[in-house]
N, C-alpha and C positions, 0 to 999 in steps of 0.2 A: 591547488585545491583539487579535492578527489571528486571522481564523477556523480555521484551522490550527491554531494553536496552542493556540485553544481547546478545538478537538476531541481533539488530544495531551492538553491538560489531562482531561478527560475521564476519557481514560483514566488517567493515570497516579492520579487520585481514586479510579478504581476499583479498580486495583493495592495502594497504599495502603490501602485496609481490607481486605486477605488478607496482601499479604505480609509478611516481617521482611527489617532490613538482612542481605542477604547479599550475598557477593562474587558476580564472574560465573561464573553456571554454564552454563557451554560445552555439557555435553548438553543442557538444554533450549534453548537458544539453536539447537544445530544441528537438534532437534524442531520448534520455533520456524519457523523458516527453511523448512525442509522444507516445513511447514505454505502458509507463504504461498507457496514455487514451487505450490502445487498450487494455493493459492486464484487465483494469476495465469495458470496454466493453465485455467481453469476459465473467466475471463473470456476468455482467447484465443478456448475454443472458444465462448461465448456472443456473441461480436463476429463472428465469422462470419467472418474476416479473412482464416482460410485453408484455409476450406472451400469453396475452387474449384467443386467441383463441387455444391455446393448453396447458389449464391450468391442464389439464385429467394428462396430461404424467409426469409422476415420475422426481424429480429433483437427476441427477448423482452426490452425495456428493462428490462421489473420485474426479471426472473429475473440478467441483466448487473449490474442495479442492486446487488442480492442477494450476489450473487460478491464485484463491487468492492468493499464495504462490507466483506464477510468478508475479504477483502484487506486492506483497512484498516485493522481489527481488528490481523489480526495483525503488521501493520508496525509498529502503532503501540505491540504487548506487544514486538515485536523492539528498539526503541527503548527503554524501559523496560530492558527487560535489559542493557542498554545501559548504563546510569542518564546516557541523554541527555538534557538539560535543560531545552533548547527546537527548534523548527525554525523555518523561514523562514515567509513568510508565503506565499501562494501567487502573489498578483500580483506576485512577483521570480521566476515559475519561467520560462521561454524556451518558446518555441513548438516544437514539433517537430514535421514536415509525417507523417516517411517511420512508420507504425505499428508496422511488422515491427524493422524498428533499434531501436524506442522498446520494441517487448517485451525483442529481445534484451539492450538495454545495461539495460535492469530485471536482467536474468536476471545478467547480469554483476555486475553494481553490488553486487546483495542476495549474490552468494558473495563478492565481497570483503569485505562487511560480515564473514561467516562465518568467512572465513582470515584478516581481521586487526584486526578488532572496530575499525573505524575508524570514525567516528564521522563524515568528511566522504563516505565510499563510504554510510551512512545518509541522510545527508540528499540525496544523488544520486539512493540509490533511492526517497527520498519525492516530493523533486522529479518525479524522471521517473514515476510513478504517479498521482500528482495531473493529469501533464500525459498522460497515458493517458485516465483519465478525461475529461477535456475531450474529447479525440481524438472519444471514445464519447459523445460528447453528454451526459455525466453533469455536472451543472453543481453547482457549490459549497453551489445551499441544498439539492437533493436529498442532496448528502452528509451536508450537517450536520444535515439533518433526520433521517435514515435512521441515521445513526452515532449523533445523539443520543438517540434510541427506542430502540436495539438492548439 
């Protein structure tokens, strides 16, 4: 099992001793959603990316670190509600140079998940998340370290 997937499993173990079989519930799903644009917003403004004008001041890796993880989190109960099964591993995600594109088509990807519960616009936005974090020098074992404590 690849690291990914492990940290999915994770969560879905932890899901599994709260929830019961239910169908998809749409308002929390779009609470859900909600939730991680803000946690991705959160990491925008800790990356510093487009704070032009205070590009001088040092970017907090802990505090970024903190976000993405909270991000994580909740992609990963998005996924769950989902009742998606497994994701890819991450050394099949693609590189993506340009940051700004890689937030927007996040931002895109997760409301398609929203309008049409598609299960391949999920794993686009795990993909492009994961490869966010790379971008931000967040590297695989601080994830799986940081996700598996939380």
């Amino acid at each position: 099992m690849n690291d990914v997937s492990k940290l999915y499993q994770v969560y879905i173990n932890r899901e599994l001793q709260t929830a019961k079989n239910e169908v998809l519930n749409s308002e929390r799903l779009n609470q859900k959603i909600l939730s991680f644009l803000h946690d991705l917003s959160e990491v925008a403004q800790d990356s510093r990316c487009y704070l032009f004008w205070e590009k001088d001041e040092p970017i907090d890796h802990q505090q970024l670190l903190e976000h993405y993880i909270e991000g994580l989190t909740m992609l990963m109960s998005i996924g769950y509600e989902l009742r998606i099964d497994s994701i890819k591993n991450y050394t099949e995600i693609p590189d993506t140079s340009d940051i700004y594109a890689l937030f927007f088509k996040i931002y895109q990807s997760i409301l398609k998940v929203q309008s049409h519960y598609s299960s391949d616009e999920y794993q686009n936005t795990i993909d492009d998340y994961f490869t966010l974090g790379f971008q931000l020098n967040i590297n695989i074992d601080e994830i799986i370290d940081n996700y598996q404590n939380d």
